[in-house]
C-alpha positions as CSV (number, residue, x, y, z in Angstrom):
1,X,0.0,0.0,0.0
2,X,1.6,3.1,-0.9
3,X,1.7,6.0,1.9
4,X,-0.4,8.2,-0.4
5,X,-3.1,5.1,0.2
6,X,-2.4,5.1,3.7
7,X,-2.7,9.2,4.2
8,X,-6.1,9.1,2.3
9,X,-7.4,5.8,4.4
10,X,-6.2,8.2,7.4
11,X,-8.1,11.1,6.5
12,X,-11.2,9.3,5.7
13,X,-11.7,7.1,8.9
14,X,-13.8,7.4,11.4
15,X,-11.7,7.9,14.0
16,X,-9.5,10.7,12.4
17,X,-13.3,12.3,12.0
18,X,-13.5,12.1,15.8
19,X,-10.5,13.2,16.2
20,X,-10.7,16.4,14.1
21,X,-14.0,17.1,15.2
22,X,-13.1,17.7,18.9
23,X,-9.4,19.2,17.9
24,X,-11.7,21.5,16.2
25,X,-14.3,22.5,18.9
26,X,-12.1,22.4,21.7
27,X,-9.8,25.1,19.7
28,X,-13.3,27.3,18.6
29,X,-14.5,27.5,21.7
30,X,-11.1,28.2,23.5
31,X,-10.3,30.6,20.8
32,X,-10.2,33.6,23.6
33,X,-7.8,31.7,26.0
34,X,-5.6,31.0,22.9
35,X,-5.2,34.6,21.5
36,X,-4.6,35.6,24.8
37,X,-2.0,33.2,26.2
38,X,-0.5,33.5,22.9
39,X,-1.7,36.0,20.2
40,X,-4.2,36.5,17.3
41,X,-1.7,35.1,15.0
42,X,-1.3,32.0,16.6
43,X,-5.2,31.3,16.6
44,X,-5.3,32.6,13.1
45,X,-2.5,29.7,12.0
46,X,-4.4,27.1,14.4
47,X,-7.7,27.8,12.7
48,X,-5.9,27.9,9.5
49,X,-4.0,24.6,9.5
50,X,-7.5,23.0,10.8
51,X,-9.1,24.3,7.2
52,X,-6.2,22.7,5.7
53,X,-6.8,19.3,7.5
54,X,-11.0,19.8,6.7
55,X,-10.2,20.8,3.2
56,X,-8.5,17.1,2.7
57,X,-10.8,15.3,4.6
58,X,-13.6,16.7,2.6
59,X,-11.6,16.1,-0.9
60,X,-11.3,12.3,0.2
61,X,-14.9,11.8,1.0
62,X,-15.8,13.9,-2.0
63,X,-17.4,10.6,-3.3
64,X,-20.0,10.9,-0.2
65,X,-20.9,14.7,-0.8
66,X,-22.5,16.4,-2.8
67,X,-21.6,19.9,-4.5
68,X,-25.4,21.2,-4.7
69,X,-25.5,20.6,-0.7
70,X,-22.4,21.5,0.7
71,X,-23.1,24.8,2.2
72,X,-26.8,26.9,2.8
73,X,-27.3,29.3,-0.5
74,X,-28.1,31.4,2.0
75,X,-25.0,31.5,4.1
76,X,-23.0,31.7,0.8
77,X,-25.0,34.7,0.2
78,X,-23.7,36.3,3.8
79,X,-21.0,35.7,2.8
80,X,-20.6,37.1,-0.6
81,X,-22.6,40.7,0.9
82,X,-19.6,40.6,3.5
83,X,-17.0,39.6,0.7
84,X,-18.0,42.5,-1.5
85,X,-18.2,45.1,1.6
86,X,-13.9,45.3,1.2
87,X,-15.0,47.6,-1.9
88,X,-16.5,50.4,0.2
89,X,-14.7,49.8,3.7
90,X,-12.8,51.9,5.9
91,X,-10.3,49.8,5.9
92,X,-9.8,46.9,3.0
93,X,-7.1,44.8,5.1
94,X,-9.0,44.7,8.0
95,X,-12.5,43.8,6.4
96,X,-10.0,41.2,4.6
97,X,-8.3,39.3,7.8
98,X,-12.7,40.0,9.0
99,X,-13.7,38.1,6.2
100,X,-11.2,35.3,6.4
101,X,-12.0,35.2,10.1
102,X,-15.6,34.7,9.4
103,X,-15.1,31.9,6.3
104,X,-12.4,30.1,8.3
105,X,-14.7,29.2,10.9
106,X,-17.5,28.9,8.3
107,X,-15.4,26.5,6.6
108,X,-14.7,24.5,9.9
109,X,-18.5,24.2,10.7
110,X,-18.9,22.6,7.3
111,X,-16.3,20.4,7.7
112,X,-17.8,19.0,10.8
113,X,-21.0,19.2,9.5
114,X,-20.4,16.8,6.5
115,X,-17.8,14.2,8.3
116,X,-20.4,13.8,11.7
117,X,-24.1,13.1,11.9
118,X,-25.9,15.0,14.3
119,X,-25.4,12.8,17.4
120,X,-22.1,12.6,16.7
121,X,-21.4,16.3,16.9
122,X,-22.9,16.2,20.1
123,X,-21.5,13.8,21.6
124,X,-18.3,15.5,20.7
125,X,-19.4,18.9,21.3
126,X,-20.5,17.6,24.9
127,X,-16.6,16.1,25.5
128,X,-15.2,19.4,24.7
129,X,-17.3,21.6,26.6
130,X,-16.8,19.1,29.9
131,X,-12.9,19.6,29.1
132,X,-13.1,23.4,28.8
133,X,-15.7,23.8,31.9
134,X,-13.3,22.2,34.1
135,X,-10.4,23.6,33.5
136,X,-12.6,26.9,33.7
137,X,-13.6,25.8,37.1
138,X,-10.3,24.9,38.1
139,X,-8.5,28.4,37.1
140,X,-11.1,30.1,39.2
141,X,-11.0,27.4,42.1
142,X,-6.8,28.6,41.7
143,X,-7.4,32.4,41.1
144,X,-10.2,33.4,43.8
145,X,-9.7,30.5,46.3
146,X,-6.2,28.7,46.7
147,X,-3.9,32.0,45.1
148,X,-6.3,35.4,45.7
149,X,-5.2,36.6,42.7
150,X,-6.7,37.6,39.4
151,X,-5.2,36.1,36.5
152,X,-5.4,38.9,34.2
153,X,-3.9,37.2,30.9
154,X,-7.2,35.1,30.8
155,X,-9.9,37.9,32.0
156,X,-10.3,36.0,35.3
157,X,-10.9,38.5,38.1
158,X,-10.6,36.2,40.6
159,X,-14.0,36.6,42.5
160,X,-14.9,33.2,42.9
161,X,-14.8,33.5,46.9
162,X,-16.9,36.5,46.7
163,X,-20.0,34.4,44.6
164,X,-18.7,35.5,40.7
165,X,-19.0,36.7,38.9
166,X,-16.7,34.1,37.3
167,X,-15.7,34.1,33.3
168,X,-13.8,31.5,32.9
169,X,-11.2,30.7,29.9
170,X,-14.0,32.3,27.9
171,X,-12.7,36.0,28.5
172,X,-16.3,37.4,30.1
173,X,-19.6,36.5,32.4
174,X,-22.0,36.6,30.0
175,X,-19.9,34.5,27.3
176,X,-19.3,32.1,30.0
177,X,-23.2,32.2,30.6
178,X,-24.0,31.4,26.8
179,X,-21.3,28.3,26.5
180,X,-22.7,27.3,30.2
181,X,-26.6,27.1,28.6
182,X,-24.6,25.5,25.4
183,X,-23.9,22.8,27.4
184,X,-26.5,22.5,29.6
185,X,-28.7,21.3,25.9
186,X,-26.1,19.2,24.8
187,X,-25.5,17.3,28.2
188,X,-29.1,16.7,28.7
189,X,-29.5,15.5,25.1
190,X,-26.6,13.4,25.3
191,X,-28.5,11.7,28.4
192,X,-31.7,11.8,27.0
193,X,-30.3,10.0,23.7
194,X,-29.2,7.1,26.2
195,X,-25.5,8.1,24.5
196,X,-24.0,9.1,27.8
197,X,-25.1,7.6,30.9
198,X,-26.3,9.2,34.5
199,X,-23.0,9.0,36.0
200,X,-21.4,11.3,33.8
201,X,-24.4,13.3,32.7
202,X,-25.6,14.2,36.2
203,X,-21.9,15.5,37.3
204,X,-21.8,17.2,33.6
205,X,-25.1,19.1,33.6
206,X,-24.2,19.9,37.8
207,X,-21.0,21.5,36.7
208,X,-22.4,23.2,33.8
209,X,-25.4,25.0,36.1
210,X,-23.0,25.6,39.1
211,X,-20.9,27.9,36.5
212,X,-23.9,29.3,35.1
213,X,-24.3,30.0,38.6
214,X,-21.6,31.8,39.2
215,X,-21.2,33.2,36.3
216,X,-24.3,36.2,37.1
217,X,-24.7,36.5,33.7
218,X,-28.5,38.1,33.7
219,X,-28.1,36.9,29.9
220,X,-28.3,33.2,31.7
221,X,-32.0,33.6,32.9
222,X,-33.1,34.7,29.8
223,X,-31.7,32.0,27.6
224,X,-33.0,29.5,30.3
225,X,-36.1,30.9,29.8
226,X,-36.4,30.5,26.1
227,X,-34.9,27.3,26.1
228,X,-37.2,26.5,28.4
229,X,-40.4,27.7,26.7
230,X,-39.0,26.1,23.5
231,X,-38.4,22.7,24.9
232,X,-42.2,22.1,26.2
233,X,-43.7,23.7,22.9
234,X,-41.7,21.3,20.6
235,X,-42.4,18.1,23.2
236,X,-45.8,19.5,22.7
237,X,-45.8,19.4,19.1
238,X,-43.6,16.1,19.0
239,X,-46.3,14.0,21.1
240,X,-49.5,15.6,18.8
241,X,-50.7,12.9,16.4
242,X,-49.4,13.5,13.2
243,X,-53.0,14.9,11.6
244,X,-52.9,17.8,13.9
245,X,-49.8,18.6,14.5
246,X,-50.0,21.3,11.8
247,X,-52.9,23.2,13.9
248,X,-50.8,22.7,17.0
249,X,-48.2,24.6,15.6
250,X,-50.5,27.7,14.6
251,X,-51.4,27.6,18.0
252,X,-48.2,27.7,19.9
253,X,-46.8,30.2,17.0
254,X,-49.7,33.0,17.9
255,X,-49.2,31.7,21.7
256,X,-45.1,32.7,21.3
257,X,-46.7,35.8,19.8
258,X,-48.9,37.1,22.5
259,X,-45.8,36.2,24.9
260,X,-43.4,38.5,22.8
261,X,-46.0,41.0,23.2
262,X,-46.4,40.7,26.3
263,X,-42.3,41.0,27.0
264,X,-42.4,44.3,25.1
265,X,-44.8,45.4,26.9
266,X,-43.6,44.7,30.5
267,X,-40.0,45.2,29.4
268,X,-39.3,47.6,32.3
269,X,-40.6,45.3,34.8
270,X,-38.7,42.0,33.3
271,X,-35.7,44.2,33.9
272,X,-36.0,45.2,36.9
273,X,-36.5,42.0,38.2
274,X,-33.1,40.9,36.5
275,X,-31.6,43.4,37.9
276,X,-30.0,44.8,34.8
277,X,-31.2,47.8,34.5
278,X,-27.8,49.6,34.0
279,X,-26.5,47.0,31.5
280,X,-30.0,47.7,29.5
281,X,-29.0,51.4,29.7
282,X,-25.8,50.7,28.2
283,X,-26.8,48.8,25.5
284,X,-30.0,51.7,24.7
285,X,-27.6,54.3,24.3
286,X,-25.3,52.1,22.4
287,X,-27.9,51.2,20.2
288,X,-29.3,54.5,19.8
289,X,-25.9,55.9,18.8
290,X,-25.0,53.1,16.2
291,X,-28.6,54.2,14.5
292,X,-27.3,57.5,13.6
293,X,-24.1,56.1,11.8
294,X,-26.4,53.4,10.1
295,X,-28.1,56.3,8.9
296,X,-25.4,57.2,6.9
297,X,-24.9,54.3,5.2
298,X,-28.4,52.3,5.5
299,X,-28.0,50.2,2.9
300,X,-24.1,48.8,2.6
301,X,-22.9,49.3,5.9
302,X,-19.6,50.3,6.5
303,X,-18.0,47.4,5.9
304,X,-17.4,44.2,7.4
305,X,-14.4,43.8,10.6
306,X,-16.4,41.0,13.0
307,X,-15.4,42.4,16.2
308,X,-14.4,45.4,16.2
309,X,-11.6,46.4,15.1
310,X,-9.5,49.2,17.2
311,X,-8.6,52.6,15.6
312,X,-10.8,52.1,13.0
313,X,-14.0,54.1,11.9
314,X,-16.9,54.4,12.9
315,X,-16.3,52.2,16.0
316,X,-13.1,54.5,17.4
317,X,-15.8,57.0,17.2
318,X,-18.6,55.6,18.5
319,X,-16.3,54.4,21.9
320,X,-15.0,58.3,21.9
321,X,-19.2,59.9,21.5
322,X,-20.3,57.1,25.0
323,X,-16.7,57.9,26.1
324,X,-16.7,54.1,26.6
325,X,-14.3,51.1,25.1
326,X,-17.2,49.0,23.7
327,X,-15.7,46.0,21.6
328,X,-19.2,45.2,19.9
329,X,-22.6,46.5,19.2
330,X,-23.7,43.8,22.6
331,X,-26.1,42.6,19.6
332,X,-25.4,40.7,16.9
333,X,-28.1,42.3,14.7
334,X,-27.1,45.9,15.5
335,X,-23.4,44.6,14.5
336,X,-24.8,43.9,10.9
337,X,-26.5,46.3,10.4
338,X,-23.7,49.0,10.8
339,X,-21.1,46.5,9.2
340,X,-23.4,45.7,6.2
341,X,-25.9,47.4,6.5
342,X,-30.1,46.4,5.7
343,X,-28.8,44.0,2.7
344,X,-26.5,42.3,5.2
345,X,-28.8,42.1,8.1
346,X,-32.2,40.4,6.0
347,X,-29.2,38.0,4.7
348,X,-28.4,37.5,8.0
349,X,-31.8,36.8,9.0
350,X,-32.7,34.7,6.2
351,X,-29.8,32.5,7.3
352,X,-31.1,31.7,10.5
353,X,-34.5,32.1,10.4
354,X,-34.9,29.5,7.3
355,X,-32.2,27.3,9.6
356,X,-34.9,27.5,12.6
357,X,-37.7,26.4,10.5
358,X,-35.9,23.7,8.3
359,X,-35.1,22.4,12.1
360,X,-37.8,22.5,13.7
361,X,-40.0,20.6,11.5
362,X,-37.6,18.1,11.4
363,X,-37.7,17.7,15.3
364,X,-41.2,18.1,14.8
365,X,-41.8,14.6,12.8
366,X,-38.9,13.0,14.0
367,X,-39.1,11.2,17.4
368,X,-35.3,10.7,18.5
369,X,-34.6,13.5,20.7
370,X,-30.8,14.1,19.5
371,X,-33.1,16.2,16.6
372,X,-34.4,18.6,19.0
373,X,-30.5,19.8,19.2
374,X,-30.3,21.5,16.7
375,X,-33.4,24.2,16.9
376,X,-33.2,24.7,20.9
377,X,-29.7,25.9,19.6
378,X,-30.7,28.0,17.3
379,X,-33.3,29.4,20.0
380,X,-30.4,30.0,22.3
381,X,-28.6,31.8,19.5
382,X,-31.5,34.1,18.5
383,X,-32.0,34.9,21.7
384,X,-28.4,35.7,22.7
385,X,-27.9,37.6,19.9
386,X,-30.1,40.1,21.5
387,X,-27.6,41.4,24.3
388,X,-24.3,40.5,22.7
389,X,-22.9,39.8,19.4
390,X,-21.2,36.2,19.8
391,X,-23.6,34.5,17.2
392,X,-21.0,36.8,14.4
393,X,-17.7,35.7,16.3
394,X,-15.9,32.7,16.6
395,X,-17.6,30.1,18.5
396,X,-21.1,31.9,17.8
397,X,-20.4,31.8,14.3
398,X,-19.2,28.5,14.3
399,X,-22.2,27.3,16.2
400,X,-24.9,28.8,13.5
401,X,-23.5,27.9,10.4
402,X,-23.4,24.2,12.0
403,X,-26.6,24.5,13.2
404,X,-27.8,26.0,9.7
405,X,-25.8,23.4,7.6
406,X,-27.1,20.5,9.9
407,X,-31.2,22.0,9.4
408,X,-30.5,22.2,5.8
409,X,-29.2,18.5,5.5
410,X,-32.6,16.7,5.7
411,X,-34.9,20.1,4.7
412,X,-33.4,21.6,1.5
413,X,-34.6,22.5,-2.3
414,X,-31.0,20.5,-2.9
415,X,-32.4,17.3,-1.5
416,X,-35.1,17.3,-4.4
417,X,-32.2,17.9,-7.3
418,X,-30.2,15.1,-6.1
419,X,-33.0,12.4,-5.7
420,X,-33.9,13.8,-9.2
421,X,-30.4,12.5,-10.6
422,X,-30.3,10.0,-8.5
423,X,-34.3,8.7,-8.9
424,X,-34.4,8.6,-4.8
425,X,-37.6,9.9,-3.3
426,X,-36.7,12.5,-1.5
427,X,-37.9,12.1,2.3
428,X,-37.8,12.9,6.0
429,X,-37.4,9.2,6.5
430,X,-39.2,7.4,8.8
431,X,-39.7,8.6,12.9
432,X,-37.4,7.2,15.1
């Protein structure tokens, strides 16, 4: 066998999958620690030599894919509006190392999303996270209890002693909160999906709420909420017999409607009672203040950067109007639309909106619960993009266009063009 043979038999095994898979989350979603211990560069050249790795992998199960279904039209669109922004930027490098920043974890999510099935991906998603959660727990065990000292490299502030809040490797309280409810969803479907039994899912989804805990993320309660909400309304739908499971769904959609309204409506109250009043204040004038620069360039934004970038306009200028230091809009859609604009932002929403349908419908007919994954993630990531803007960054990003590519798999105008080539009927497949 020659070593070319062996390299390819490599590359397309299952356990190199594995293996890639979590090498690949456990670098996405520790890609704060890593820029920080080390520098941007470094996580640009570990993210970079993963693409590599994913770009073989995929050409040696090019066989098993197909071209039509590879990515969401609709992401490719994103990312063609962001592509095109470099014309009419600021600042063209910068938009440039944006827009590689954005496709490189684009392109790792696809990878991932092609070489593992959906329990799969959560199953390794869940190892990863139990990794990083520990050693997060451990640093601040070292840093507020055992050494009294904030470890400032990392963010930690050391304030575990005191009750949090606590940020863990993950740079700040409220993205600690987000991965925290992350993994509370995938431990519990791990358990539920009898893939991981109740000694190491119990001590998993403890770990994961006692961080989530400490973390005093008001963000937390909110995503807990929704999650929450989401869950009984799609077992709801899941146990309806199949002939009226289409009325149930009107039902709970002008039900989530009335609740929105309802939230809008007793805003003040809702916070107030999380106690984040200030933070809500912040983000108001924030928000307020990015309106008038989007005002100036409704349409194409002014240009694309991800987070953003120092020194550059409009967001130097922004920080120096608040007389702040903000390093985001703290929401993901305000981010887009002063990056790219309206065109960018109802591309953005197309993406995830058609991913939360395409997803739910299949956890709708389908009766494992690994299914229900996928929109209870999207949920979180909706939701979440409504105080920060993680869902545009790194292991946000990474996250949707997973989440989008995995919807898309089983629900797609694709799926009917290759059963047309390949005379398949195209199907959700039986329940199971």
């Amino acid at each position: 066998m020659t070593t070319g043979r062996r390299l390819s038999d490599l590359l397309g095994s299952a356990e190199f999958a594995r293996a890639y898979t979590i090498a690949v989350l456990t670098a996405v979603f520790s890609s704060f620690a890593i820029e920080h211990i080390a520098s941007r560069v470094t996580l640009a050249t570990i993210v970079a030599v993963l693409c590599v790795f994913g770009a073989f992998v995929l050409w040696v199960r090019r066989e098993e894919l197909s071209l039509l279904r590879i990515a969401p039209s609709s992401l490719l669109a994103f990312l063609a509006w962001a592509a095109v922004s470099i014309a009419w930027t600021t600042d063209k490098s910068e938009t440039a190392f944006g827009w590689m920043e954005l496709f490189g974890f684009a392109f790792l999510a696809i990878t991932v999303g092609h070489i593992r099935d959906t329990l799969q991906t959560v199953r390794a998603l869940g190892d990863s996270l139990r990794f990083l959660l520990l050693v997060s727990l451990g640093l601040e065990i070292l840093s507020g209890v055992l050494l009294d000292m904030p470890f400032t490299f990392l963010g930690i502030q050391g304030d575990l002693a005191l009750g949090g809040p606590v940020q863990g490797i993950f740079g700040s309280r409220n993205m600690l909160g987000f991965v925290t409810v992350i993994a509370l969803i995938t431990f519990v479907v791990e358990w539920r999906s009898q893939s991981l039994n109740a000694r190491v899912a119990i001590p998993s989804i403890a770990l994961a709420a006692l961080l989530a805990f400490f973390s005093a993320s008001p963000t937390v309660l909110v995503l807990a909420a929704a999650v929450g909400v989401v869950a009984v309304a799609l077992a709801i739908v899941r146990h309806a017999p199949a002939e009226r499971r289409t009325a149930v769904q009107w039902v709970l959609g002008v039900l989530v409607a009335l609740a929105l309204a309802a939230a809008f409506a007793l805003r003040h109250v809702i916070i107030a009672l999380l106690d984040a009043g200030s933070d809500f204040s912040i983000r108001a004038t924030l928000w307020n203040t990015i309106l008038d620069f989007v005002a100036l360039k409704p349409v194409e934004g002014w240009g694309w950067f991800g987070a953003w970038a120092r020194g550059e306009f409009p967001f130097t200028y922004i920080n120096f109007l608040l007389d702040d230091h903000h390093q985001s809009a703290l929401n993901a859609y305000f981010d887009v639309l002063l990056q790219l604009g309206t065109a960018g932002l109802v591309l953005f929403l197309l993406f995830g909106g058609i991913a939360t349908v395409r997803s739910w419908l299949v956890a709708s007919a389908r009766r494992s619960v690994v299914y229900a994954w996928t929109p209870l993630m999207l949920v979180t990531l909706a939701v979440e993009s409504m105080f920060e803007s993680f869902t545009i960054v790194a292991a946000g990003w990474f996250m949707l266009v997973l989440c989008a590519l995995r919807a898309g798999q089983t629900r797609s105008w694709r799926e009917n063009i290759d059963a047309a080539h390949t005379g398949a009927i195209p199907t959700l497949g039986p329940e199971r």
